[in-house]
N, C-alpha and C positions, 0 to 999 in steps of 0.2 A: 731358353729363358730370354726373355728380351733385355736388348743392350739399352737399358735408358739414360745413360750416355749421352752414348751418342743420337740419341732419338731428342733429347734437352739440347745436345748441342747444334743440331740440324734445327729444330724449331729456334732458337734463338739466332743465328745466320740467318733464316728467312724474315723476321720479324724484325732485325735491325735493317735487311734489306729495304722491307716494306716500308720502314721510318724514314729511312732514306730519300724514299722514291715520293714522300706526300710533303702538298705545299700545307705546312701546319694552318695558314690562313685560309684556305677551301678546304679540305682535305683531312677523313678525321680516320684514324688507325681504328681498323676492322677488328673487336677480338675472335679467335680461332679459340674453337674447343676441336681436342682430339680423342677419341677411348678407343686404346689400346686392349683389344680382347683378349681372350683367355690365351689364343694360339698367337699372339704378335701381332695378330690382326689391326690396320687403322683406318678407324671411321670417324672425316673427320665431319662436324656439324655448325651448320652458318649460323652467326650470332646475330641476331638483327633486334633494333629497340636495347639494346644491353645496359643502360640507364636505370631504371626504377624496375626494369622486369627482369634483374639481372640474378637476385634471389628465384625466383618463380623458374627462370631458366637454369639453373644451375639443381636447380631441385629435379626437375625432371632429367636431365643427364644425368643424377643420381641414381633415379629410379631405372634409368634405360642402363646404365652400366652397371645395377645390381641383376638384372632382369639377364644380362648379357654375361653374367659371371665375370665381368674385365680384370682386369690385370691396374690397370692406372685409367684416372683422368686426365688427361694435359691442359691446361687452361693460359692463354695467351693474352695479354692485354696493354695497354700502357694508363698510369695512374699518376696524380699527383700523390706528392709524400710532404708531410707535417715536415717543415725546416722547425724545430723545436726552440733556439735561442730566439730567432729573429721575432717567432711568432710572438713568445714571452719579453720580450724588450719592445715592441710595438704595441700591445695590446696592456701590458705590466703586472703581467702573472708570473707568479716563482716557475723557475724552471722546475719540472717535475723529478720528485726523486720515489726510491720505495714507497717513503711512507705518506706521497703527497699525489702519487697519481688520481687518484679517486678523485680529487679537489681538482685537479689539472682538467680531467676526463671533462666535470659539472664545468665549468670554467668556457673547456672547446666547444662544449657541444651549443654552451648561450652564446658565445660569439659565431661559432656556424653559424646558428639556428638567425643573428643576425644578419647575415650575408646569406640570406636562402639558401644555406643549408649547401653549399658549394663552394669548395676548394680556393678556383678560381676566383671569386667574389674578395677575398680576399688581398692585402697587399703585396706584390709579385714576388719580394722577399720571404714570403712565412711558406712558401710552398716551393719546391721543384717538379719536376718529371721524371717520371722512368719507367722503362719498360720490364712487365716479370712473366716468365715461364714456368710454371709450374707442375710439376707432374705429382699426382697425389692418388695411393693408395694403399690397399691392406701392409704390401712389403716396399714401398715404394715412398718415400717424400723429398723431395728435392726439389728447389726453386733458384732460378736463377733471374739475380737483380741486377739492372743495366739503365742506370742515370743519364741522364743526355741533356741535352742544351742546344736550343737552336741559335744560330751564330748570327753576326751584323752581316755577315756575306752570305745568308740564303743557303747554309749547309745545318747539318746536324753533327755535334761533337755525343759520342760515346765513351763515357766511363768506362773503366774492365770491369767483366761481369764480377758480379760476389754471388758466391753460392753459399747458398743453407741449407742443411739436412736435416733431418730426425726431425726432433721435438721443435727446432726454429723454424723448420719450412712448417711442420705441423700449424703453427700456432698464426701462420700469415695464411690458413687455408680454411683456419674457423669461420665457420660466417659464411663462404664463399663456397667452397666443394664441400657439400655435405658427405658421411663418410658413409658408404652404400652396404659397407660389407659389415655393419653392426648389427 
């Protein structure tokens, strides 16, 4: 059986490396996809254009690790994440609760859709960065989430990682890794 573990924890050591190692002002972090085959086996496959064809590609690494019987997908990236108060105290939307996210949802998606539909477009407050590892499959979900901050002195500060499992790593992999073995 494969230790995916340590195979989450080996990919997240190299991908904080790799953060490390790029000037965020040239320099744009690569995503890695990995699929872990039936026998442990890993193949890993280059992500290039990961933007807008980032659905299109992730659908076919579906298809190639149902085709391949795998074990997990691993999927590598770095993303902004909704800073939730700042964005609602700038913009002057309720903070979302239960019974208000829908309203919250119509709310983001007209002020994205303001800001071309990009994160970044946005004021520097209502967003951060981080880095996520994901490994997702039939026995397998686990994500590991790692915050970061580029410094006034030209380094990068890392948060401790937070890991998710089950149904919480499931629910940050909708959308993104389709489930191959349905």
């Amino acid at each position: 059986m494969t230790d995916f573990d340590s195979l989450l924890d080996a990919e997240t050591e190299h991908a904080i490396a790799k953060k490390r190692s790029l000037n965020p002002k040239t320099e744009d972090f690569k995503p890695r996809c990995i699929i872990v085959g039936p026998g442990g086996e890993i193949a890993m496959l280059p992500i290039l254009g990961w933007g807008e064809d980032r659905y299109r590609f992730m659908n076919a690494v579906s298809q190639t690790a149902k085709a391949a019987e795998a074990q997990a997908v691993m999927l590598t990236t770095d993303m902004r994440k909704l800073e939730p108060e700042a964005f609602c105290e700038h913009f002057g939307v309720p903070i979302p609760t239960r019974k208000t996210i829908k309203e919250f949802q119509v709310n983001y998606r007209r002020i994205l859709e303001d800001h071309n539909n990009t994160m970044a477009n946005l004021p520097r407050a209502c967003w951060s960065e981080m880095i996520i590892v994901a490994i997702y499959g039939p026995r397998v979900k686990i994500a590991k989430l790692i915050d970061y901050t580029w410094t006034d002195d030209g380094t990068y500060t890392f948060a401790e990682p937070m890991i998710v499992k089950d149904e919480a790593a499931q629910q940050l992999q909708i959308g993104i890794i389709p489930a191959w073995w349905n």
